[in-house]
C-alpha positions in Angstrom: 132.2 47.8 -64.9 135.1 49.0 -67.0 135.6 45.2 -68.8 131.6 46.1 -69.7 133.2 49.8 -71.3 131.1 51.7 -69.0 133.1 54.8 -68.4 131.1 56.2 -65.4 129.6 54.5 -62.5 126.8 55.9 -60.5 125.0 54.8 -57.4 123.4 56.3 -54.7 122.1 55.8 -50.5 119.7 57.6 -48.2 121.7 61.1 -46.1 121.2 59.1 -43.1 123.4 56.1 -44.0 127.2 56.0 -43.5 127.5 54.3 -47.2 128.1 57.8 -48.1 131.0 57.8 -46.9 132.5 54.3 -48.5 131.8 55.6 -51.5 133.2 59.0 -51.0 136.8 57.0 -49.9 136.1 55.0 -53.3 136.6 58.2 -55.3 132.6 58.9 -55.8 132.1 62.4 -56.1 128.4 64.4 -55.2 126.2 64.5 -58.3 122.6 65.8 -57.0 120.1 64.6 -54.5 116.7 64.0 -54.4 114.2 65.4 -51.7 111.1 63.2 -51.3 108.6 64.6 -48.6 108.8 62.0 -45.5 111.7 60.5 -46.9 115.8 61.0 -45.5 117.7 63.1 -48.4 118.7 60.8 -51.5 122.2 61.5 -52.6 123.5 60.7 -56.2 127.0 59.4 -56.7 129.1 59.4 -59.6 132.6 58.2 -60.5 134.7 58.3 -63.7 136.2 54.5 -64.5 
């Protein structure tokens, strides 16, 4: 991503997942979530490159 020139990366993974928490030890920090009904909790992931 940063030979691209992005300067931020952002992903995201269902609440119920553990890739949450890879990301978090990647550096990702919370950026929002989404709530859809009958759906687990969205989370938004961003980190600066």
């Amino acid at each position: 991503m940063i030979k691209k020139g992005f300067k931020i990366c952002m992903t995201s993974t269902q609440a119920n997942e553990s890739a949450q928490n890879f990301y978090r030890k990647l550096g990702y920090k919370d950026a929002g979530c989404l709530l859809l009904e009958k759906e687990p909790l969205e989370i938004f992931l961003m980190k600066k490159m």
